[in-house]
matplotlib code that plots the C-alpha trace (Angstrom):
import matplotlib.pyplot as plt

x = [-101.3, -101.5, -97.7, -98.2, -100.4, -97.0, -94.4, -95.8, -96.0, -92.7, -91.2, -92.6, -91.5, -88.2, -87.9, -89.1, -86.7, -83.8, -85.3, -85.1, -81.3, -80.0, -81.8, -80.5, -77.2, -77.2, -78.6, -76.0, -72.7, -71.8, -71.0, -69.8, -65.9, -65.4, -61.3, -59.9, -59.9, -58.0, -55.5, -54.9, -53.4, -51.2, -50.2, -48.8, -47.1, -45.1, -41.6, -38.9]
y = [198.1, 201.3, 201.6, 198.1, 200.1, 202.6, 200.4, 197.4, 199.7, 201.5, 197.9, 197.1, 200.0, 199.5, 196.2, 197.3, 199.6, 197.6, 194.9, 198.0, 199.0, 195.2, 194.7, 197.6, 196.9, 193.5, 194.9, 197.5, 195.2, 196.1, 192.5, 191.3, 191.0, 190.4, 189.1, 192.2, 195.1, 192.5, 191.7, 195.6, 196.0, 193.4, 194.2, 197.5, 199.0, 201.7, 201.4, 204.5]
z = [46.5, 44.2, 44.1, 42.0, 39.5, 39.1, 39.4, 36.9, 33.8, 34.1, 34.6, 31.9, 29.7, 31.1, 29.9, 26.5, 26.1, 27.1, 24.8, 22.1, 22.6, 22.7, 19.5, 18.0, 19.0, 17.5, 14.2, 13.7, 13.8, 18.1, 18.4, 15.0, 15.9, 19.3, 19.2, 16.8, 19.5, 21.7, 19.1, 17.9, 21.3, 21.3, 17.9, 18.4, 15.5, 16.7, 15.0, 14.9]

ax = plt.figure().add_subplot(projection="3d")
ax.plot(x, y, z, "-o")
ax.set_aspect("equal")
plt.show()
């Protein structure tokens, strides 16, 4: 029973903090083009 008073607040925080990063990432453009880096493979410009 007191591993439950450990274990809740650093879930807690953990979730928090994944919450934090996720938002973050969705704020600074990580997921506004998803289909380009694909394509710039398949589009490989390397002529002689």
């Amino acid at each position: 029973m007191e591993s439950l008073y450990l274990l809740v607040p650093v879930s807690v925080v953990l979730v928090v903090l994944i919450g934090g990063v996720f938002w973050f990432a969705l704020h600074s453009g990580q997921f506004d083009d998803l289909d380009r880096p694909g394509r710039e493979i398949l589009d490989d410009d390397d002529k002689p």
